[in-house]
C-alpha positions as CSV (number, residue, x, y, z in Angstrom):
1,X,-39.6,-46.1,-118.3
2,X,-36.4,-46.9,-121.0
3,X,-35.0,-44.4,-123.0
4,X,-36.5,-43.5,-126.9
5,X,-33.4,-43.8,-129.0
6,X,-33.9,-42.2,-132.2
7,X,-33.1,-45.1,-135.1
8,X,-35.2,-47.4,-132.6
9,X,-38.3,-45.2,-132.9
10,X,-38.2,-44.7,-136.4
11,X,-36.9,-48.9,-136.8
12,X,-34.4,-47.3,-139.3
13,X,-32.4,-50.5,-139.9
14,X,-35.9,-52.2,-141.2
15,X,-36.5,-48.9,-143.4
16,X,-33.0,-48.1,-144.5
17,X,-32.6,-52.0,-145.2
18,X,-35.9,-52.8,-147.2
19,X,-34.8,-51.7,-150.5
20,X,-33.0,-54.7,-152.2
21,X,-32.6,-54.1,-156.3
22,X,-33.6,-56.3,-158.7
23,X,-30.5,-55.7,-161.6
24,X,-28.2,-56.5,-158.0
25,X,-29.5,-59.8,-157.5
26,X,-29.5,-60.8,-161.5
27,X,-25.5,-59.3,-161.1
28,X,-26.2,-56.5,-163.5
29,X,-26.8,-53.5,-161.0
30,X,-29.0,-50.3,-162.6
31,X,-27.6,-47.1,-160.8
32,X,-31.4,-45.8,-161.1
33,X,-33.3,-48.5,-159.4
34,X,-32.1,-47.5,-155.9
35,X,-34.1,-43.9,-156.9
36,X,-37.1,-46.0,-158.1
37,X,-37.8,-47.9,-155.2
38,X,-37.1,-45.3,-152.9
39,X,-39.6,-43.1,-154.7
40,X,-42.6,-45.7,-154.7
41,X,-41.6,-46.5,-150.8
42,X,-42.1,-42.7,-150.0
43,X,-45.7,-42.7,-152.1
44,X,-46.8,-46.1,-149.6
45,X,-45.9,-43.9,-146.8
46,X,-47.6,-40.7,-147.5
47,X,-50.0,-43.4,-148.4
48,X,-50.6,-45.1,-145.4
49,X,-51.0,-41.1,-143.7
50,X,-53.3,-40.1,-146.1
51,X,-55.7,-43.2,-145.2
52,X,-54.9,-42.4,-141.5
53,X,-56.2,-38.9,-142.1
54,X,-59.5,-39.5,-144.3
55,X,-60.3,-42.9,-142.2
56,X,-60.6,-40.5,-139.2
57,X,-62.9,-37.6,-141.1
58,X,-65.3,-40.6,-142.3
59,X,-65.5,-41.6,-138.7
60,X,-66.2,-38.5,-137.8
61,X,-69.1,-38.0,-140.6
62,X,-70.1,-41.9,-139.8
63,X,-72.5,-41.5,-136.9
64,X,-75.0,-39.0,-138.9
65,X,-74.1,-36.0,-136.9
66,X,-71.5,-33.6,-137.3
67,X,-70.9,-31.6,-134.1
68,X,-70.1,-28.0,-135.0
69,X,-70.1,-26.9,-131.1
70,X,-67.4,-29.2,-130.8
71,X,-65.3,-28.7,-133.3
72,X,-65.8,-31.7,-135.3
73,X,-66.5,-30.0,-138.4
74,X,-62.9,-27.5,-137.8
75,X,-60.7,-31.1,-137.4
76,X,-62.3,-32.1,-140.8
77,X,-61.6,-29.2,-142.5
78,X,-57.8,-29.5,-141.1
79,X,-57.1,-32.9,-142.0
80,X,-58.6,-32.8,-145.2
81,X,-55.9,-29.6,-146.0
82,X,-53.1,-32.0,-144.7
83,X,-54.2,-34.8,-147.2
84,X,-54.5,-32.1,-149.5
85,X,-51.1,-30.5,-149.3
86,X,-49.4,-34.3,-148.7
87,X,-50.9,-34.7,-152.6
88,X,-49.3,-31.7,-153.7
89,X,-45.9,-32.8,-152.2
90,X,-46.7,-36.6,-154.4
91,X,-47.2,-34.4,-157.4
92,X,-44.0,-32.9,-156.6
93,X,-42.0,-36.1,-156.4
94,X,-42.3,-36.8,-159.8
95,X,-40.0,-34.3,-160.6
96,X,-37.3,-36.1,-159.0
97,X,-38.4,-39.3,-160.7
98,X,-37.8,-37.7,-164.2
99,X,-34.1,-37.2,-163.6
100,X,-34.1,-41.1,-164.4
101,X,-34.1,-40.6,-168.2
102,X,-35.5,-43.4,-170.3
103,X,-32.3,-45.6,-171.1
104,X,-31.8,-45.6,-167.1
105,X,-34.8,-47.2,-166.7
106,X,-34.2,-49.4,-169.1
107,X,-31.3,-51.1,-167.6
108,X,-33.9,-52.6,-164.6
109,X,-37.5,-52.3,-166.4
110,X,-37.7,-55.9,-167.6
111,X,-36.3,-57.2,-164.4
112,X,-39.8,-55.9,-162.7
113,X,-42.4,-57.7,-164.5
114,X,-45.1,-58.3,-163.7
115,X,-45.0,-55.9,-160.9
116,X,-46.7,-52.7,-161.4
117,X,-47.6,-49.5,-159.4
118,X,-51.3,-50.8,-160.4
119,X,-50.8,-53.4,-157.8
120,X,-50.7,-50.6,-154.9
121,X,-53.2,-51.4,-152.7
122,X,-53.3,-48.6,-150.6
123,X,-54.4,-46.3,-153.8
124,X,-56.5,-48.5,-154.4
125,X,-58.0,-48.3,-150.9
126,X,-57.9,-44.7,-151.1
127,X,-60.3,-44.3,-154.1
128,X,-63.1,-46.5,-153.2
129,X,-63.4,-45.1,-149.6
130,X,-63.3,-41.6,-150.9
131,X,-66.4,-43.0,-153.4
132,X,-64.9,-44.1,-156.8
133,X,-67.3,-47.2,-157.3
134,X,-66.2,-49.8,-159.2
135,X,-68.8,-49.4,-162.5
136,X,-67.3,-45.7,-162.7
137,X,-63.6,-46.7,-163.2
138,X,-62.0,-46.9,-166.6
139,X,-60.9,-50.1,-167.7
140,X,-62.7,-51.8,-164.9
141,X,-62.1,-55.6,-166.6
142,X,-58.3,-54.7,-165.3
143,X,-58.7,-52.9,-162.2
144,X,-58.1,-56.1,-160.1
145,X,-56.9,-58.4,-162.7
146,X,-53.0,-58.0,-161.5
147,X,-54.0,-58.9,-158.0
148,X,-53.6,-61.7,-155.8
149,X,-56.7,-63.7,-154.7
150,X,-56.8,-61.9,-151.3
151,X,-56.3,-58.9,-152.2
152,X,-58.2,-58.6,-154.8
153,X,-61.3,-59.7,-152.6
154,X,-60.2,-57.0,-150.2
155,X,-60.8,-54.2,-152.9
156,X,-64.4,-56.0,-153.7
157,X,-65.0,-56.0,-150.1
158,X,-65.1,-52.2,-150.5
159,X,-68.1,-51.6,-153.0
160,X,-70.0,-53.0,-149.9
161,X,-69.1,-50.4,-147.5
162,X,-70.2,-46.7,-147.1
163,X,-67.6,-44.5,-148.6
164,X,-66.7,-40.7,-148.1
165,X,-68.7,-39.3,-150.6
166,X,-72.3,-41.3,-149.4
167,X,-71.1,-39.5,-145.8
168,X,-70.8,-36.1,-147.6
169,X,-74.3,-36.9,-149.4
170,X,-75.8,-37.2,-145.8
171,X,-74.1,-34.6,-144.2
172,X,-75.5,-32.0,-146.9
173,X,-79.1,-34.0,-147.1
174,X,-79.7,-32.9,-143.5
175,X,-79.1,-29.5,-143.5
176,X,-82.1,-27.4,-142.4
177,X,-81.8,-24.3,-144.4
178,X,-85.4,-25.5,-146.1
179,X,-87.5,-26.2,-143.8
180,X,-90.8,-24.2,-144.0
181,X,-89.8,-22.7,-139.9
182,X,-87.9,-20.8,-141.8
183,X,-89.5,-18.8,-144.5
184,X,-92.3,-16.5,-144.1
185,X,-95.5,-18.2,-145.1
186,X,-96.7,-17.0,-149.1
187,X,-93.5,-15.9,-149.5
188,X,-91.7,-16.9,-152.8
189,X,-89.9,-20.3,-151.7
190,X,-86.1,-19.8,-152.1
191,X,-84.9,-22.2,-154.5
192,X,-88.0,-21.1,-156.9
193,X,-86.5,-17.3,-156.4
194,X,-82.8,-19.1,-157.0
195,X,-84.0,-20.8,-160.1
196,X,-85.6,-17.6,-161.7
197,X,-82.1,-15.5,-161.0
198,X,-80.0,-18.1,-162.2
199,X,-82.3,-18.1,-165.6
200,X,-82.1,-14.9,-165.9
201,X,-78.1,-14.9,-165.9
202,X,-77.5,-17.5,-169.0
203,X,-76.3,-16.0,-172.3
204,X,-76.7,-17.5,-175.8
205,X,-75.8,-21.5,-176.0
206,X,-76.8,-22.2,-172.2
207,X,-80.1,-22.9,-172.7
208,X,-79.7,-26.3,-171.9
209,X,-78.7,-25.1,-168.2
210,X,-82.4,-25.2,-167.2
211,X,-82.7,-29.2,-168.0
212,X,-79.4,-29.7,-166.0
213,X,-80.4,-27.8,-162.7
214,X,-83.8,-30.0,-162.8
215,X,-81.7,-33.4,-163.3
216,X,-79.2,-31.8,-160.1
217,X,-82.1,-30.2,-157.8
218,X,-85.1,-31.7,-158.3
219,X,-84.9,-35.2,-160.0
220,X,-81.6,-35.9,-159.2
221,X,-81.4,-38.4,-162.7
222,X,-77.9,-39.8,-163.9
223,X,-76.2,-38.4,-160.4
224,X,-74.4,-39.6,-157.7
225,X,-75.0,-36.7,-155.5
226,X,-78.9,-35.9,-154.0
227,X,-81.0,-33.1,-154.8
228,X,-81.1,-32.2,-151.1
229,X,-77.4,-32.4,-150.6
230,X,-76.4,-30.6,-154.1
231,X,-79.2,-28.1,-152.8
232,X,-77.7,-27.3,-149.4
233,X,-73.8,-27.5,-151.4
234,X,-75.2,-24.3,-153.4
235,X,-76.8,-22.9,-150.5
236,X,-73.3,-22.8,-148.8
237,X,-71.5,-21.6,-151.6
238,X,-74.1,-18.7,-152.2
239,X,-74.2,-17.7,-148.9
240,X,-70.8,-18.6,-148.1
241,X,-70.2,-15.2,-146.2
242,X,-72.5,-16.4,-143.2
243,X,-70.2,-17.1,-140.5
244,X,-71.4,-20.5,-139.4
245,X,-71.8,-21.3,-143.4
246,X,-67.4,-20.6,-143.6
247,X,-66.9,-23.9,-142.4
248,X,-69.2,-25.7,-144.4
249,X,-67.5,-23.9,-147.4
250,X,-64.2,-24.5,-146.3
251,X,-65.0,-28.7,-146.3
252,X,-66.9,-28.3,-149.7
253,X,-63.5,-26.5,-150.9
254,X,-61.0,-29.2,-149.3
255,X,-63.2,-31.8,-151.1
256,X,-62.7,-30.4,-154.5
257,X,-58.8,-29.7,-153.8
258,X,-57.7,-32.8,-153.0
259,X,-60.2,-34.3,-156.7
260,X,-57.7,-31.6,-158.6
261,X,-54.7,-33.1,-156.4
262,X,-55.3,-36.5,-157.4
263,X,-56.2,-35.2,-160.9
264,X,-52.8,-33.6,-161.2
265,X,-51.2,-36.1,-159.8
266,X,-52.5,-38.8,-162.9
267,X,-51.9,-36.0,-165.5
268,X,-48.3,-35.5,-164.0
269,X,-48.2,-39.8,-164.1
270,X,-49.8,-40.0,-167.5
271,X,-46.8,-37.2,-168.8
272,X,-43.9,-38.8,-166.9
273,X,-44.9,-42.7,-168.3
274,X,-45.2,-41.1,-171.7
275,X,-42.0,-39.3,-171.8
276,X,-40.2,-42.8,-169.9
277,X,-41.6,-45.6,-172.0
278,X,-43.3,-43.8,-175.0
279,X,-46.6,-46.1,-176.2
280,X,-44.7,-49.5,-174.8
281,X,-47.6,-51.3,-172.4
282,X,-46.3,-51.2,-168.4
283,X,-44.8,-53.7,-166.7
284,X,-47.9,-54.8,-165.1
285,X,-49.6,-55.3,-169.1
286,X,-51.9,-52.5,-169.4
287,X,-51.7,-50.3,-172.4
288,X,-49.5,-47.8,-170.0
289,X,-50.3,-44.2,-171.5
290,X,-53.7,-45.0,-172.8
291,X,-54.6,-46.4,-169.8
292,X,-53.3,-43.8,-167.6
293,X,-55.1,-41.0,-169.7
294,X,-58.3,-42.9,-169.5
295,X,-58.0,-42.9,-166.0
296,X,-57.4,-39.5,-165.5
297,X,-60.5,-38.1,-167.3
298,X,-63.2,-40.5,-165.6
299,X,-61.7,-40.7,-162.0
300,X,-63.3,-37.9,-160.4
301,X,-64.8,-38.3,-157.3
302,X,-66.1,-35.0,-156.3
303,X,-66.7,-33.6,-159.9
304,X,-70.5,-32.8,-158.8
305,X,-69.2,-30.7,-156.4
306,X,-67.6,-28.8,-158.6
307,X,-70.1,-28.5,-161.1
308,X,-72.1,-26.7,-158.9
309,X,-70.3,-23.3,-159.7
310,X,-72.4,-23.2,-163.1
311,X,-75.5,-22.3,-161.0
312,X,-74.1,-19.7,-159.1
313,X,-74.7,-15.8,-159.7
314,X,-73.4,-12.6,-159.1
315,X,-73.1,-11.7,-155.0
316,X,-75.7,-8.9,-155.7
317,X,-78.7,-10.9,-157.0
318,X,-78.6,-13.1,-153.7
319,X,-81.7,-13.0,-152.1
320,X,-81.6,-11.9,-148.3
321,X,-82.2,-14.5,-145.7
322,X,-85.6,-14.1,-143.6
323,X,-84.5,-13.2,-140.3
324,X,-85.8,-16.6,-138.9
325,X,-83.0,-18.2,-140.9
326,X,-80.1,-15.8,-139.9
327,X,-80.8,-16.1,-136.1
328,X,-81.0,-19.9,-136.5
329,X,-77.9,-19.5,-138.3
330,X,-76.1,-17.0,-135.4
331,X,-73.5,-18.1,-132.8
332,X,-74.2,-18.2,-129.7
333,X,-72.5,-17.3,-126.5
């Protein structure tokens, strides 16, 4: 077996040597572009781990069977907190970016068109397996536009294939916390008891609340996410204190952390493009800030998630769990 020599592991010299300035070859070197490329070469890194990471929770989600007893459900929870906290390090990096001030950039900016950070494919990867369709984006005519042929057939590939959030759907659809086994027979069936509490709770102007928790629960109208699953998502946030539920609460969480990572992360774009170029258009030919700010209020992916908290209550109106359901729901030894 032959030594592992540091730089040869890492291939530094192909790293370390893949940044080549634009203003250097046109004999008018920018200071700034060395930070520039450095900074978008870091975010196609953290990239490629972030697809490394979800591509191996969707597998585990893929076969229709989440094994708890092995610990399937505790790697998901991990990894998901790793892409999570990776986000919150991208978010970060555009502090360092903004120490290029607008007049730096301007010495290279012209030199880079058409090119665009809208041509990064691995983003674009990254949102449509996590479940941003392609009829939900903002400014959809564009979305591919800058693309070559291949890879914009690539990114259309996707709308075929089963994404994270259709995996999530399924995984909460099966739940069993519902079935009749359960609930003493006459009783008054749980979500009817759920939907009478959480009527009871709404104050003046949340009427409306009533209509909304039939579209979510029952008819399911308008929504990406089933009744069943959005069902068993506010089962698990009610009875989050269950042991075997802390889990499922913990994924649910993850899920809506890493939508407010990605959110901040486009606000924190939007701010820095605004501040850098004012109302120009990017160097790619969208409409740069509005675009951007488009983008960030219509490019939620969990958002349904999260809209569950408006039909939660306080801890003490929770209806107890028959004991069928709680020894169901007990570890075992």
């Amino acid at each position: 077996m032959s030594n592992v020599y540091y730089p040869d592991y890492l291939q530094l010299e192909k790293i370390l040597g893949a940044q080549a300035p634009e203003s250097d070859k046109h004999g008018t070197p920018a200071h700034d572009e060395m930070l520039f490329i450095i900074i978008h070469q870091s975010y196609e890194l953290w990239f490629k781990q972030i697809l490394h990471e979800v591509g191996s929770v969707m597998a585990l989600f893929a076969d229709g069977h989440v094994d708890d007893n092995g610990g399937e459900l505790s790697v998901a929870v991990h990894r998901l907190g790793r892409v999570h906290t990776i986000l919150q390090v991208l978010v970060k990096k555009i502090d360092i970016l903004e120490t290029m001030t607008p007049l730096d950039f301007l010495d290279f900016r012209d030199m880079l068109r058409p090119a665009s950070g809208f041509q990064s494919m691995q983003f674009k990867i990254l949102e449509a397996r996590l479940g941003l369709r392609m009829e939900a984006r903002f400014g959809k005519q564009y979305y591919t536009s800058q693309l070559k042929p291949e890879h914009k057939a690539e990114i259309e590939a996707l709308e075929g294939e089963t994404t994270f959030f259709e995996l999530i759907d399924g995984w909460l659809a099966r739940m069993p916390f519902f079935d009749a086994a359960y609930w003493p027979s006459g009783a008054t069936p749980l979500w009817e008891s759920l939907k009478s509490i959480y009527a009871g709770s709404l104050v003046k102007g949340e009427e409306g609340n009533l209509a909304l928790w039939e579209k979510l629960f029952e008819t399911g109208e308008g929504r990406h996410l089933s009744p069943a699953a959005a069902r068993s998502a506010v089962f698990i946030m009610l009875y989050r204190d269950e042991p075997i539920l802390q889990m499922p609460f913990r994924l649910l969480e993850r899920l809506m952390d890493i939508d407010e990572a990605m959110a901040n992360w486009r606000y924190r774009h939007v701010s820095m493009v605004h501040r850098t170029i004012g109302l120009r258009v990017g160097t790619g030919g969208s409409t740069g800030k509005q675009y951007l700010s488009g983008a960030l209020n219509s490019h939620h992916i969990f958002q349904e998630i999260a809209d569950l908290s408006s039909f939660l209550f306080e801890r003490r109106k929770i209806p107890a769990l028959p004991d069928a359901l709680r020894t169901a729901m007990r570890f075992r030894s």
